[in-house]
C-alpha positions in Angstrom: 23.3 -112.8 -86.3 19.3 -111.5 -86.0 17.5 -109.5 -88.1 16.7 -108.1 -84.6 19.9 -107.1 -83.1 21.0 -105.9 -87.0 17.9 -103.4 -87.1 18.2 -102.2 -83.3 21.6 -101.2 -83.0 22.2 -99.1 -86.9 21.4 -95.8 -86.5 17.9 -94.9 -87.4 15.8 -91.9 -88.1 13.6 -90.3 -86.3 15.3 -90.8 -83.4 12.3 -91.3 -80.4 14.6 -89.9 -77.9 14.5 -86.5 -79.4 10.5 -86.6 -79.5 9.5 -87.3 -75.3 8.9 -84.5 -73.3 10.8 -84.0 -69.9 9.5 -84.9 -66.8 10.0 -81.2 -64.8 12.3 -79.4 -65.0 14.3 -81.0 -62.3 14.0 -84.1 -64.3 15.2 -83.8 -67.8 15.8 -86.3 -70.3 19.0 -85.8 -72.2 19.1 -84.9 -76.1 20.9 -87.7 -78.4 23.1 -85.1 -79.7 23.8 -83.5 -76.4 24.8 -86.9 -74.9 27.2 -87.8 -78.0 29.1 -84.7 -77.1 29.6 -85.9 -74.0 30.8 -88.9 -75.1 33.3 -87.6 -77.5 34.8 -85.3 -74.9 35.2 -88.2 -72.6 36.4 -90.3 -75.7 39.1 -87.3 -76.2 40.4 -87.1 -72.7 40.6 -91.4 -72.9 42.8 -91.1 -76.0 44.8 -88.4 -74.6 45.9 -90.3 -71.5 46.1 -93.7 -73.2 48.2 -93.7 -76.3 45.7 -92.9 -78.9 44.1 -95.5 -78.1 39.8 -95.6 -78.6 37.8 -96.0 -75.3 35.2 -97.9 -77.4 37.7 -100.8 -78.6 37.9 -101.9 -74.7 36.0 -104.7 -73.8 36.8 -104.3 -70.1 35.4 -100.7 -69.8 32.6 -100.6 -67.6 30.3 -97.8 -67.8 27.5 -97.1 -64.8 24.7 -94.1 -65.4 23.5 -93.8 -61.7 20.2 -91.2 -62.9 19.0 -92.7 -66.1 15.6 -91.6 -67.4 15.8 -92.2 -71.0 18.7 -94.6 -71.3 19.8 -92.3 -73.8 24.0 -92.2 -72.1 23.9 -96.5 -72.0 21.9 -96.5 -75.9 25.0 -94.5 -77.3 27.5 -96.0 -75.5 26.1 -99.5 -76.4 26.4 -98.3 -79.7 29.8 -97.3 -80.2 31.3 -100.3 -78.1 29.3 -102.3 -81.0 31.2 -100.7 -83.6 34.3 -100.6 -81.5 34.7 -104.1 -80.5 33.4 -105.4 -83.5 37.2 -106.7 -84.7 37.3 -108.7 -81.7 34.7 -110.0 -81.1 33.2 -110.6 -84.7 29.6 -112.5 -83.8 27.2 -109.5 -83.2 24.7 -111.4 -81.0 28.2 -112.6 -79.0 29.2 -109.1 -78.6 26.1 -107.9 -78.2 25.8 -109.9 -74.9 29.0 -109.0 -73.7 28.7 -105.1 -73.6 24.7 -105.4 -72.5 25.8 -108.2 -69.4 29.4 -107.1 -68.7 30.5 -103.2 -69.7 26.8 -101.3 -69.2 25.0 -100.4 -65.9 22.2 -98.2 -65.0 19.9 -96.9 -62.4 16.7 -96.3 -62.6 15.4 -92.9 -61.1 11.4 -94.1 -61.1 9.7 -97.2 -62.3 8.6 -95.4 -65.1 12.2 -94.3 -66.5 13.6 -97.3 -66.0 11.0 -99.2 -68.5 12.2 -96.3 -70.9 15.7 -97.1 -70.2 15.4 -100.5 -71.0 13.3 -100.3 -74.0 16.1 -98.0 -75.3 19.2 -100.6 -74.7 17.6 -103.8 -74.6 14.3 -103.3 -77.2 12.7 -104.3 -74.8 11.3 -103.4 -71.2 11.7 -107.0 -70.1 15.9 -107.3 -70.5 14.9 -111.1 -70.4 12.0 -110.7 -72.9 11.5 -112.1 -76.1 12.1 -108.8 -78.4 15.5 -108.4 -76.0 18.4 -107.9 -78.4 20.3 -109.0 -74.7 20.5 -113.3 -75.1 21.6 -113.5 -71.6 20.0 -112.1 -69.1 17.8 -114.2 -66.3 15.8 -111.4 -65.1 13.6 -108.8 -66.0 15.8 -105.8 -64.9 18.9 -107.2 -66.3 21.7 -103.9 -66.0 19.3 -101.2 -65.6 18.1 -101.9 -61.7 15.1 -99.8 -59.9 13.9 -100.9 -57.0 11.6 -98.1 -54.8 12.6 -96.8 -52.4 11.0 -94.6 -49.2 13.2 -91.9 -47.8 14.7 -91.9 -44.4 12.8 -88.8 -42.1 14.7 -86.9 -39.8 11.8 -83.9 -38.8 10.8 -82.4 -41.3 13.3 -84.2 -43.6 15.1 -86.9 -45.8 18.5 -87.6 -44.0 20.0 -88.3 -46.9 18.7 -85.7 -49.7 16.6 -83.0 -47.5 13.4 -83.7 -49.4 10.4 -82.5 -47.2 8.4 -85.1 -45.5 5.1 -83.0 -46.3 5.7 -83.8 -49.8 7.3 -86.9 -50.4 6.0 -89.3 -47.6 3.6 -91.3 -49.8 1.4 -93.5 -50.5 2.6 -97.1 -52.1 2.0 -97.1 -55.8 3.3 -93.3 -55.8 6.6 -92.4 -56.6 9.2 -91.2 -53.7 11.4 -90.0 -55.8 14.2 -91.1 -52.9 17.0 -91.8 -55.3 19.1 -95.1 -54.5 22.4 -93.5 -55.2 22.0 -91.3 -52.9 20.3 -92.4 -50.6 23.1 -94.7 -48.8 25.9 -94.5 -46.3 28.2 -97.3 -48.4 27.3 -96.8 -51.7 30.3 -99.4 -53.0 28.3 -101.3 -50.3 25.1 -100.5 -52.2 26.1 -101.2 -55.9 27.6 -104.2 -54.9 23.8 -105.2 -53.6 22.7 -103.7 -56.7 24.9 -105.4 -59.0 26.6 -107.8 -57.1 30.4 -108.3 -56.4 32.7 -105.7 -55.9 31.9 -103.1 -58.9 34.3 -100.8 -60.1 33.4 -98.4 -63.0 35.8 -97.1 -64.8 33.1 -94.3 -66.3 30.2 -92.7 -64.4 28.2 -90.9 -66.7 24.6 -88.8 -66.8 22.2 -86.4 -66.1 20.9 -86.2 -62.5 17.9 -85.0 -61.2 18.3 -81.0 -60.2 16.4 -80.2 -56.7 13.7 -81.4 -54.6 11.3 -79.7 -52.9 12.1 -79.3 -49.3 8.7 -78.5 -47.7 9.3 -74.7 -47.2 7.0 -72.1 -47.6 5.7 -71.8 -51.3 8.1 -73.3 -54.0 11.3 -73.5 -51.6 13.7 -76.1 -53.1 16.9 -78.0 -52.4 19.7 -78.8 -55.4 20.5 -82.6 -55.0 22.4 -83.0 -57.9 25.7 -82.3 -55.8 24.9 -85.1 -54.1 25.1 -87.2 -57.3 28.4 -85.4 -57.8 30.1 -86.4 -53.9 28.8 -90.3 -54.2 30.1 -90.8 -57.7 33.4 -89.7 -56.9 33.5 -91.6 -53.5 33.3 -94.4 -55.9 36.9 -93.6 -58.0 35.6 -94.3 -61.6 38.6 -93.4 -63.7 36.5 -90.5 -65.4 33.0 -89.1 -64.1 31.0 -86.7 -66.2 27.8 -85.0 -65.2 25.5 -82.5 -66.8 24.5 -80.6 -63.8 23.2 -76.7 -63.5 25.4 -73.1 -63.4 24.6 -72.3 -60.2 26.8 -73.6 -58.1 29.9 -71.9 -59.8 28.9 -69.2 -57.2 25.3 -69.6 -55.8 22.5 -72.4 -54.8 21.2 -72.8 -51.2 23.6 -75.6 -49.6 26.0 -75.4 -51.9 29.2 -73.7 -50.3 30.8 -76.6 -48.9 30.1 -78.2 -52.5 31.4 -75.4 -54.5 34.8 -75.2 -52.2 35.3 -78.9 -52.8 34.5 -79.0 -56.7 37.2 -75.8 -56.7 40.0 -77.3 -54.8 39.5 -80.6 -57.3 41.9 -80.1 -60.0 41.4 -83.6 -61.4 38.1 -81.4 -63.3 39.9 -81.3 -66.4 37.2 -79.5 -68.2 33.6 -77.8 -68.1 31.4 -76.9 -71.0 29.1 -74.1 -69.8 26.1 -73.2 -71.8 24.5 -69.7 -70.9 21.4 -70.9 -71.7 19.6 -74.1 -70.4 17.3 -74.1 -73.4 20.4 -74.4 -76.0 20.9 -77.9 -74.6 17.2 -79.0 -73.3 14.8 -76.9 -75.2 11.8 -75.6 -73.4 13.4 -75.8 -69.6 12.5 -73.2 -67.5 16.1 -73.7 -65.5 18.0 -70.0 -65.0 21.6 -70.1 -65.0 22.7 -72.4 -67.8 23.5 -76.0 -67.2 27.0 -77.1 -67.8 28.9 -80.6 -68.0 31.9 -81.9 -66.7 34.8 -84.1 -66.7 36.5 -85.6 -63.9 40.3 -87.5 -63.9 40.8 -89.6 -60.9 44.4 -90.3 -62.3 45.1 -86.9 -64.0 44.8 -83.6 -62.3 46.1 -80.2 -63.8 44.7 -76.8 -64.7 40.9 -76.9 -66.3 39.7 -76.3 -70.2 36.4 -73.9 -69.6 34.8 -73.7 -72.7 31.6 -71.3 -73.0 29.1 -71.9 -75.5 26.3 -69.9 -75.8 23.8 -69.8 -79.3 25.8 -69.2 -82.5 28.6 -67.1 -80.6 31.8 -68.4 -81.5 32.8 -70.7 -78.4 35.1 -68.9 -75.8 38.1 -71.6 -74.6 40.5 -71.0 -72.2 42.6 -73.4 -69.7 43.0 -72.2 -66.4 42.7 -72.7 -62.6 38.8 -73.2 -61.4 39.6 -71.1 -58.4 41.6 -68.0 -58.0 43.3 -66.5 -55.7 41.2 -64.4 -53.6 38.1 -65.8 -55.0 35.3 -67.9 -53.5 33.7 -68.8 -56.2 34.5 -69.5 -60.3 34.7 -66.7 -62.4 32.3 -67.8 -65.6 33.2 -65.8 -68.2 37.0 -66.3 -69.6 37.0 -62.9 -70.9 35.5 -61.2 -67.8 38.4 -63.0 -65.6 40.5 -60.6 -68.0 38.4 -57.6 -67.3 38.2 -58.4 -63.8 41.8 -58.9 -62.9 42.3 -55.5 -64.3 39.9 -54.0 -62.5 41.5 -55.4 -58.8 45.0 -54.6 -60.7 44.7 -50.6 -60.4 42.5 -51.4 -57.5 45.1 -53.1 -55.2 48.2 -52.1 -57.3 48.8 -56.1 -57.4 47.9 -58.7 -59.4 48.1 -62.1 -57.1 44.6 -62.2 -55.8 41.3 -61.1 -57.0 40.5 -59.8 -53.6 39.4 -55.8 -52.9 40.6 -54.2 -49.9 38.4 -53.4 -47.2 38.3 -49.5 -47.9 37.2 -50.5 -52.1 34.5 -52.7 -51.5 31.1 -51.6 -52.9 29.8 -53.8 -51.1 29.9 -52.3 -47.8 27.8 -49.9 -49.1 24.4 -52.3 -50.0 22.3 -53.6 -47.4 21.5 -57.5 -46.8 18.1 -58.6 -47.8 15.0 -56.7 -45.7 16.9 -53.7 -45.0 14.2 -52.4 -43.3 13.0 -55.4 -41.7 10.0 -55.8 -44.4 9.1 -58.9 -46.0 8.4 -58.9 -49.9 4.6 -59.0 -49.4 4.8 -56.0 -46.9 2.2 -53.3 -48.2 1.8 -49.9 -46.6 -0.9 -47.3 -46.3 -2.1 -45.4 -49.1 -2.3 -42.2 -47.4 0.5 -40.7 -45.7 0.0 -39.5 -42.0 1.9 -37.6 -39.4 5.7 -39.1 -38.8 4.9 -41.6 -41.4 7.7 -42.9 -43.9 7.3 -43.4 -47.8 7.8 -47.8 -48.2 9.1 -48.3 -51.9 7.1 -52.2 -52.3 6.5 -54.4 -54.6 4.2 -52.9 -57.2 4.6 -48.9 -56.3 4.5 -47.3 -53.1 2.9 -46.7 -49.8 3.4 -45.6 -46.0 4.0 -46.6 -43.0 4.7 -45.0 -39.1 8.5 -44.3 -38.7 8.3 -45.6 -35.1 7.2 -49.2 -36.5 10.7 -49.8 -38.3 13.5 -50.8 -36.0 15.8 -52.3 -38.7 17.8 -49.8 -40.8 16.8 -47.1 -38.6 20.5 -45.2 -39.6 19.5 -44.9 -43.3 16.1 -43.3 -43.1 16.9 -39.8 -42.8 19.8 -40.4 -45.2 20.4 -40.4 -48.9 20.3 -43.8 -50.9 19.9 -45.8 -54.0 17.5 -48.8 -54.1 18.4 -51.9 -56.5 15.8 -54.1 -56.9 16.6 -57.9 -55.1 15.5 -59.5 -58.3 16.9 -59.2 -61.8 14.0 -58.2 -64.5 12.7 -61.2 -65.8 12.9 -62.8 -69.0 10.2 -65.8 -68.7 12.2 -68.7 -69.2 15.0 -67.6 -71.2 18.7 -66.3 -70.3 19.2 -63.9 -72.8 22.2 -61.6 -73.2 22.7 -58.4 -73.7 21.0 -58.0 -70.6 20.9 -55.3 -67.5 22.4 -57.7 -64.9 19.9 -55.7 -62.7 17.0 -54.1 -62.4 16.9 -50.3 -62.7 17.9 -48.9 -59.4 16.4 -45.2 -58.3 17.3 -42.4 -55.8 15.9 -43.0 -51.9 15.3 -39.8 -50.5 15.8 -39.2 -46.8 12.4 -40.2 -45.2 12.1 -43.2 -47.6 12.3 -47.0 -46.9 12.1 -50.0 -48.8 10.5 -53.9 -48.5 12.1 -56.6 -49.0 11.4 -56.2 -53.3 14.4 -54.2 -52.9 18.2 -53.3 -51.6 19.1 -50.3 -50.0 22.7 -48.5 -50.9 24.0 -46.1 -48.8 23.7 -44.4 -46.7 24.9 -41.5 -48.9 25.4 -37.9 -47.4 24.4 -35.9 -50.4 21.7 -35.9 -53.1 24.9 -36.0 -55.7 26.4 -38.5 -54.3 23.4 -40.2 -54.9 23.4 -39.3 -58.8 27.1 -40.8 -59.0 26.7 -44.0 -57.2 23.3 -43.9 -59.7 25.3 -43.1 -62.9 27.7 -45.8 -61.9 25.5 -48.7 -61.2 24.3 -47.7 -65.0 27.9 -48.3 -66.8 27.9 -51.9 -68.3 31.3 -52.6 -66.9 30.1 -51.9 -63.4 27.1 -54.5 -63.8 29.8 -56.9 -65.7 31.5 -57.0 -62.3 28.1 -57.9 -60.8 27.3 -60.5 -62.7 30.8 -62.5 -62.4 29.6 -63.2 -58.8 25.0 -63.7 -59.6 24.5 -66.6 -59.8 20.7 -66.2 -60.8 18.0 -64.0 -61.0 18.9 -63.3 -56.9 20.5 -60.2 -56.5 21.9 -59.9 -53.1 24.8 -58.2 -51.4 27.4 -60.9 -52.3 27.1 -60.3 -56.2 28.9 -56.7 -55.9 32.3 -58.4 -54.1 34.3 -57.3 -57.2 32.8 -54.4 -57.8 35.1 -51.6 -56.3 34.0 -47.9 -54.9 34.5 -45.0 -56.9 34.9 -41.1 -56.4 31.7 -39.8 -55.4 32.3 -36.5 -56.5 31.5 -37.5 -60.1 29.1 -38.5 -62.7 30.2 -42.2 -64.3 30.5 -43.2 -67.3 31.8 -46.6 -69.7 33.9 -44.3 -71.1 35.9 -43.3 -67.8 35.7 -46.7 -66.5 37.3 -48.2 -69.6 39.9 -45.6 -69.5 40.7 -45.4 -65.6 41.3 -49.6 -66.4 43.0 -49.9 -68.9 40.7 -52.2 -71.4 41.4 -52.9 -75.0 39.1 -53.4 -77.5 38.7 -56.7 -77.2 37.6 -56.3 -74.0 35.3 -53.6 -74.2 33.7 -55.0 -76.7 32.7 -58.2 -74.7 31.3 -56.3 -71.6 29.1 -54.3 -74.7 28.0 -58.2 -75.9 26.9 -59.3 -72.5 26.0 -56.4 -71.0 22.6 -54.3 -72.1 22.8 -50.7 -72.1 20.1 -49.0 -69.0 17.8 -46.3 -69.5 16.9 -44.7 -66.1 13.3 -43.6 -67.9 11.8 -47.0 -67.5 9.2 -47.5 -65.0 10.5 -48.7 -61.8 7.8 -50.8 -60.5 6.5 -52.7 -63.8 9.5 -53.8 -64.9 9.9 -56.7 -63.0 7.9 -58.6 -60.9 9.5 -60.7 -58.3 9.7 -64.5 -57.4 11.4 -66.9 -55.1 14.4 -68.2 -56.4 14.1 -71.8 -54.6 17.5 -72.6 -55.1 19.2 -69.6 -53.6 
């Protein structure tokens, strides 16, 4: 036994991996503490299925992290195999050697990362160095491989992960950022270049890089993560866990065919879902929450969703990830509750969570650029003969009637307008909040960019106020945000919500009645949802940005 390997591997304090700073946002190294939970709920589910028995007593285990940045997934895992096999194999340097050269694998996501990675597991960024704790190793890499690579153009861009060519065609020297696990065909073909042999994990575990940019105008973004998601399970690791952003439960640009797949998988035996992004990597700007997962190749049934959000008490509930007459997953285990009432007196069934064709509120708002205006439109300040009023980003202004040929039907009718972006909240996803922004009445002769959505048409100034009063009741805007996704507010988020009597002034109190909540309930929709004052100004309250990943 070293002095070396005894010092490396007991636990120390402070703990470096809790002091770097993330790459992006896209990029974001993994807590300690965040990465032992995942381990202990992958530790859980191993026991469960195999007698009791401790997933970090098996010498024959092999682990892969196909992202690694910090190394921080392999360092814990290292760790508790030390401990665990330590009755079996008693020589520390001996066992030592066997979990470094035998049970852990990374991959590298830059050359930078991967020098981290290996100065976390090994001590050492030469796994063949002299400060190694690893005694057996013949190369520099050892486990943890990176190798860069370019990406493969098609246009515009990558075939493989949609990256934009303008961007990421570089220089040598520079980082492509063309990940190697997903960027492959065969990737059993590819690990087994990687590694050599024929590899099989039996745990695939990490934190994968979130989007790239795709060369589109401005900020515009595409989520690769997924892809991270699709290879790792095309290479049947006995459990697969990932730490991967909210979004897709029922948004992100690309992602349907990934989200219809992920649903109809019921060997995802659980997801933790944080509301926030910044409980689990403090200081991301990432909207939506992150959540994590675990996959069982060999044991499929219903799904634990357990919501976590600050110092709430966590909400737990096992249940299918897709419901009938859904498209997407509901979040919120309470809301599913709430929701299935709703559709209940709705539909007078309670099979699917799907509104007839006559009840859908949806029908009633517009799809973006109702009008045909982009966000930047700006009209006139002066109004002239057969000139329309344009509701735009930042106030109002003007514009000849005969110049709009989209939405022509609504002008000279009643409306509400919604803005197309939630108010902001910088970084953070707080709650209570409004779901959306504070929606006003559209008189006939009015229009509206891009900034916002157009609901209607209506054929009275009261029926105006109602659909108004009823886009303010916190249940309504509950119902909204079990299908948002984000900050994007487009016609899809009010599927559930159902069309009223428009006869009538709305409010919580006749909502909760007409469906029959209970306490319970009600008081939920009052913790998530923020109550709306109509008085605040319309065109300061928000300012609006492109959400690149919807």
């Amino acid at each position: 036994m070293t002095d070396q390997v005894s010092f490396t591997l007991r636990a120390r304090n402070p703990d470096v991996l809790t002091c770097i700073a993330n790459l992006s946002n896209d990029e974001v190294f993994t807590p300690p503490e965040f990465a032992n939970r995942m381990l202990d709920t992958l530790a859980e589910a191993w026991a469960a299925s195999h007698g009791g028995n401790s997933i970090w007593t098996d010498k024959t285990v092999k682990f892969l992290d196909p992202c690694t940045k910090s190394g921080v997934f392999l360092r814990e895992i290292t760790s508790r195999l030390n401990k665990g096999l330590e009755p079996e194999i008693p020589d520390l340097q001996q066992r030592v050697d066997h979990i470094l050269t035998r049970q852990v694998f990374g991959i590298g996501i830059t050359q930078l990362t991967s020098l981290l990675a290996r100065r976390s597991v090994y001590c050492s960024k030469h796994a063949n160095g002299q400060h190694s704790i690893a005694k057996s190793f013949s190369g520099d890499d050892g486990n943890i491989w990176f190798q860069r690579l370019k990406h493969t153009w098609d246009g515009g861009k990558c075939q493989f992960c949609g990256a934009g060519k303008s961007v990421f065609d570089r220089a040598a020297g520079l980082e492509t950022h063309a990940y190697a696990f997903i960027h492959t065909d065969n990737i059993k073909a590819r690990l087994a270049e990687i590694f050599g042999g024929n590899m099989q994990f039996d745990v695939i575990i990490g934190n994968p890089p979130y989007q790239l940019n795709d060369g589109g105008f401005g900020t515009s973004a595409a989520p690769i993560y997924q892809l991270f998601v699709e290879q790792a399970k095309k290479l049947e690791p006995r459990y697969l866990s990932l730490v991967i952003p909210s979004r897709w439960f029922a948004g992100g640009k690309g992602l349907d065919d990934f989200r219809k797949g992920m649903l109809a998988d019921k060997r995802t035996r659980s997801i933790d879902d944080y509301l926030s992004a910044a409980d689990v990597f403090p200081g991301v700007g990432l909207k939506g929450g992150v959540c994590y997962f675990l996959w069982e190749r060999d044991n499929p049934g219903l799904c634990c969703v357990t919501t976590h959000f600050k110092d709430w008490a966590d909400s737990k509930s096992t249940r299918p990830l897709l419901e009938d007459g859904a498209d997407i997953f509901i979040r919120f285990n309470e809301g599913l509750s709430v929701l299935k009432k709703v559709i209940s007196v709705e539909t007078n069934q309670s099979r699917s969570l799907s509104l007839p064709e006559d009840k859908r509120f949806d029908k009633l708002v517009s799809s973006r650029k109702p009008f045909g205006l982009e966000t930047k439109f700006q009209g006139k300040a002066t109004k002239r003969v057969d000139d329309v009023l344009v509701y735009q980003n930042g106030g109002i202004g003007y514009t000849p009637q005969k110049s709009i040929t989209s939405g022509v039907e609504l002008i000279d009718k009643w409306k509400v307008y919604v803005g197309r972006a939630a108010p902001g909240t910088g970084n953070r996803d707080t709650y209570p909040h409004r779901i959306i922004s504070t929606p006003f009445i559209g008189e006939p002769g009015s229009i509206s960019s891009e900034t916002y959505l157009c609901i209607g048409p209506l054929e009275s100034k009261s029926e105006a106020e109602s659909v108004l009063s009823y886009l303010t009741c916190r249940l309504t805007r509950l119902l909204i945000l079990l299908h948002k996704p984000s900050q994007d507010t487009t016609r899809k988020v009010y599927t559930f919500v159902p069309t009223q009597d428009w006869t009538k002034q709305w409010t919580d109190t006749d909502l909760y009645a007409k469906y029959g909540l209970n306490e319970k309930e009600i008081a939920f929709i009052e913790k998530i949802v923020r109550p709306m004052d109509l008085s605040s100004n319309l065109f300061d309250e928000f300012s609006v940005e492109e959400d690149v990943d919807e």
